[in-house]
C-alpha positions as YAML, in Angstrom:
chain: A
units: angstrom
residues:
- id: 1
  name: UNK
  ca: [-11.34, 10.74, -19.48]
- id: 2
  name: UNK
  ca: [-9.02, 8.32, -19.09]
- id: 3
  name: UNK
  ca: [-9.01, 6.08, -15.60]
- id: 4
  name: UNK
  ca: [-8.88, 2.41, -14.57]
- id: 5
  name: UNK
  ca: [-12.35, 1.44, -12.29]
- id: 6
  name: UNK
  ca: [-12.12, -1.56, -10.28]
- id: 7
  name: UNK
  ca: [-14.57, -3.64, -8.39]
- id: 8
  name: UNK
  ca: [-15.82, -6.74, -6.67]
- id: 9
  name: UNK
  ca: [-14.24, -6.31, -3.37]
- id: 10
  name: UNK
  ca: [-16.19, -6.63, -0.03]
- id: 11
  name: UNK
  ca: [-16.27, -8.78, 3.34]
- id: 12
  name: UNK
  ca: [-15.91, -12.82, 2.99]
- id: 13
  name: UNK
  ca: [-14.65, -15.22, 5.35]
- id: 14
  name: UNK
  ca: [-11.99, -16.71, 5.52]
- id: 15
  name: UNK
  ca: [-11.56, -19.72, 3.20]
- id: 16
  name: UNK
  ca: [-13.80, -17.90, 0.11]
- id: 17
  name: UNK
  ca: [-13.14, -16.38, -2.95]
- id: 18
  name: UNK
  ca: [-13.81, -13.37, -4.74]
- id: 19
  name: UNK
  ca: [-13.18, -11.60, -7.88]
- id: 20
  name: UNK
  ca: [-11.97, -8.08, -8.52]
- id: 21
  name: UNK
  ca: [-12.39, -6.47, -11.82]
- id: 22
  name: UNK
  ca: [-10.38, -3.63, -13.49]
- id: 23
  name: UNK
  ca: [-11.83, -1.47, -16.48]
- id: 24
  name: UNK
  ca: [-10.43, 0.19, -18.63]
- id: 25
  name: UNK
  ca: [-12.10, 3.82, -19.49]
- id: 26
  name: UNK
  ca: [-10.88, 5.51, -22.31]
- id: 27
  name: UNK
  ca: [-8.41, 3.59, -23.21]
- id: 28
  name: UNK
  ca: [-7.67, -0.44, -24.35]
- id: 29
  name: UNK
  ca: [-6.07, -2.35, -21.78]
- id: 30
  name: UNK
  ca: [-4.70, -4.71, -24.66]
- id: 31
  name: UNK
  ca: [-1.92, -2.96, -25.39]
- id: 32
  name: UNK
  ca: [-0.87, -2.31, -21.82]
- id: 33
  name: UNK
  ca: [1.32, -4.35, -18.85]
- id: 34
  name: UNK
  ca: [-1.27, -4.04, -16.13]
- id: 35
  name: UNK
  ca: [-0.48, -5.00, -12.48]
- id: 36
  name: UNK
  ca: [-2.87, -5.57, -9.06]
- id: 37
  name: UNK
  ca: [-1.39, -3.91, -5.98]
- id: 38
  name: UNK
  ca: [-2.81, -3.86, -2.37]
- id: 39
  name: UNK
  ca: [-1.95, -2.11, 0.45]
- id: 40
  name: UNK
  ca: [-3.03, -3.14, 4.40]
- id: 41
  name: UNK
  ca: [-3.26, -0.62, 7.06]
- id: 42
  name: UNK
  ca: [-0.31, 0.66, 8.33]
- id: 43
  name: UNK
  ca: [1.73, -1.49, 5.67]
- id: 44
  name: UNK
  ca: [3.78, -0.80, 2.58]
- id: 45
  name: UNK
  ca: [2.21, -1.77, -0.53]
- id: 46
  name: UNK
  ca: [2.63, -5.07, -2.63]
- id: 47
  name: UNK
  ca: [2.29, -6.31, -5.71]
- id: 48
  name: UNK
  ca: [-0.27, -9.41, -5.94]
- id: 49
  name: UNK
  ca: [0.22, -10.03, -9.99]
- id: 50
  name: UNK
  ca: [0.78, -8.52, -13.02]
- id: 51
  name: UNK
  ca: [-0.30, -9.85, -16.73]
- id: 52
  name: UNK
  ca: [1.07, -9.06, -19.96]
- id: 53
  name: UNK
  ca: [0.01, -7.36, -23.09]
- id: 54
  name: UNK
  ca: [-1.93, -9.29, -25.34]
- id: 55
  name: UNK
  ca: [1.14, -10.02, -27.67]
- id: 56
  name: UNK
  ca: [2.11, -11.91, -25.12]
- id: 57
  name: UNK
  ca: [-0.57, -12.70, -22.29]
- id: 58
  name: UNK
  ca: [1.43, -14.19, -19.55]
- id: 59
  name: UNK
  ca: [0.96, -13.96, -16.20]
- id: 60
  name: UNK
  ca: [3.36, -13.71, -12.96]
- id: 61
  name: UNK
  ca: [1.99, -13.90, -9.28]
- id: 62
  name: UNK
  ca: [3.77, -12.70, -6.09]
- id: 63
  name: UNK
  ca: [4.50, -15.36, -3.93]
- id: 64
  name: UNK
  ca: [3.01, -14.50, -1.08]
- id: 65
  name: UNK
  ca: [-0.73, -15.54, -2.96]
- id: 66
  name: UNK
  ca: [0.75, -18.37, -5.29]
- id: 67
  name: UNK
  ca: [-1.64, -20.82, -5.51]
- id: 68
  name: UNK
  ca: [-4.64, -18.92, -4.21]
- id: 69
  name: UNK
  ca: [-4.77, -15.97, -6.74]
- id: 70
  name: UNK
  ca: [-5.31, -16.26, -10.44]
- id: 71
  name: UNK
  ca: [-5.16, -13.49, -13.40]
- id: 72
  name: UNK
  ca: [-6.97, -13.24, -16.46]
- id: 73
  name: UNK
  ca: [-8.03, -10.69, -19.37]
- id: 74
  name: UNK
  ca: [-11.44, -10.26, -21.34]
- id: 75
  name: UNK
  ca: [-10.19, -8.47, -24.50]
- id: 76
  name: UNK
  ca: [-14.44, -8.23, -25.30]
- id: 77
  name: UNK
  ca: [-14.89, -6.33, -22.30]
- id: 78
  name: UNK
  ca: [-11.74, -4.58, -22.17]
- id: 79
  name: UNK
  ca: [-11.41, -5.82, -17.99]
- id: 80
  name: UNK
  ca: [-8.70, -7.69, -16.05]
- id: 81
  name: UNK
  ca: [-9.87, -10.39, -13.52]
- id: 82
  name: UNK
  ca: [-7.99, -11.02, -10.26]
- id: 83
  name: UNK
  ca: [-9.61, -13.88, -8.74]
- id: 84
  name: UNK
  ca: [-8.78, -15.12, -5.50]
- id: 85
  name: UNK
  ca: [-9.57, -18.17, -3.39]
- id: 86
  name: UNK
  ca: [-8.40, -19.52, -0.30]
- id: 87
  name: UNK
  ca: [-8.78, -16.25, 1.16]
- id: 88
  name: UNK
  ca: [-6.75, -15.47, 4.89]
- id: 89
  name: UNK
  ca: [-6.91, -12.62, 6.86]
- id: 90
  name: UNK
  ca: [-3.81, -11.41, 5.15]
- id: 91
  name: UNK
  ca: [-5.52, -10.77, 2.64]
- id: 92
  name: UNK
  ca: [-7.04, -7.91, 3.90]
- id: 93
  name: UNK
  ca: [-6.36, -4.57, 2.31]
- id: 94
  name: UNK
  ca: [-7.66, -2.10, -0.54]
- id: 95
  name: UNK
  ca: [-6.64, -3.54, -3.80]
- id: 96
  name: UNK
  ca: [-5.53, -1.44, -6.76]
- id: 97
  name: UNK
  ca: [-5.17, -2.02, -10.66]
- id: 98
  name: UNK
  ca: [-2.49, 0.00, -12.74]
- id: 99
  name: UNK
  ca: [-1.17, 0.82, -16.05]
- id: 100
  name: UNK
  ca: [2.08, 0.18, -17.63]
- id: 101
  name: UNK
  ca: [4.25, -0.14, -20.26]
- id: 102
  name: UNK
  ca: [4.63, -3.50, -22.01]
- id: 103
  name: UNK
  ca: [8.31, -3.54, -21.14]
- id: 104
  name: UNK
  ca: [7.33, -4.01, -17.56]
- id: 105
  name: UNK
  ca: [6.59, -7.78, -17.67]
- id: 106
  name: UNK
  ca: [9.47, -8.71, -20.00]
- id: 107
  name: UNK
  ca: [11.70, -6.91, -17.95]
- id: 108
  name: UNK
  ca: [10.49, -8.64, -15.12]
- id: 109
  name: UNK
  ca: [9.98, -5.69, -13.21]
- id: 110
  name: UNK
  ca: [6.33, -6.66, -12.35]
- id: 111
  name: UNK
  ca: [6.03, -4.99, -9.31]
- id: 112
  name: UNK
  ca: [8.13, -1.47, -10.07]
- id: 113
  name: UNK
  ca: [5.32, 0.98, -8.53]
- id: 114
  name: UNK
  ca: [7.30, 4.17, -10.33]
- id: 115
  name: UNK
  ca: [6.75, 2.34, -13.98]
- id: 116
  name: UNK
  ca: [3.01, 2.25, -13.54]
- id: 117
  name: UNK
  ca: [1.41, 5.81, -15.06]
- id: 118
  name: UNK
  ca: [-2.11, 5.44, -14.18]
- id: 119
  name: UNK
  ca: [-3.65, 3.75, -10.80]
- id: 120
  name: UNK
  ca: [-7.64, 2.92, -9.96]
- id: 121
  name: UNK
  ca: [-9.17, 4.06, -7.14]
- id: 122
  name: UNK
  ca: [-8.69, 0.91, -5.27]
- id: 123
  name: UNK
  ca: [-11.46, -1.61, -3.93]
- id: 124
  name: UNK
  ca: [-11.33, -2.97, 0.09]
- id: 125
  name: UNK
  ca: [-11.31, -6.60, 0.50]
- id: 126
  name: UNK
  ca: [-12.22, -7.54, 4.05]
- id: 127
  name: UNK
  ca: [-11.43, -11.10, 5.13]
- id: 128
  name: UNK
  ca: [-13.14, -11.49, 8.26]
- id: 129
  name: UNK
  ca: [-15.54, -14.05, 10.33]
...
């Protein structure tokens, strides 16, 4: 079965950090664009960042977490990082990984929902005192 899994989210306060993980099942995530969504009650969803294949390996983050949000890969353990500091109560939402082509990030369309084939499950970040 193929599927993306990803974890680490929970409740921290505002000001910490945490790191969510996506897994690939199935399937190498080397060879894939893969992007980190989120999506806050009653709001539309967003992209957060999005990180190359590993030909290439770059990295672009939305502006909204610039600065506060980083994104890495570990090819060993087949899993994309999305670490995030600073955190604000904006932050708050379920967070998802997906799949895409490679032609996503040189296209620049890093945040094209409809070009991603295959989403997670999502993991809820709480920011919250």
């Amino acid at each position: 079965q193929v599927q993306l899994v990803e974890s680490g989210g929970g409740l921290v306060q505002p000001g910490g950090s945490l790191r969510l993980s996506c897994a690939g099942d199935g399937f190498t995530l080397d060879y894939y664009t893969i992007g980190w969504f989120r999506q806050a009650p009653g709001k539309e969803r967003e992209g957060v960042s999005c990180i190359a294949d590993r030909s290439d390996g770059g990295t672009y983050i939305a502006d909204s977490v610039k600065g506060r949000v980083t994104v890495s890969r570990d090819r060993a353990k087949n899993t994309i990082y999305l670490q995030m500091n600073s955190l604000k109560h904006e932050d708050t939402a379920i967070y998802y990984c997906a799949r895409g082509g490679p032609g996503i990030f040189y296209s620049g369309s890093y945040f094209r929902s409809d070009l991603y084939d295959l989403w997670g499950q999502g993991t809820q970040v709480t920011v919250s005192s």
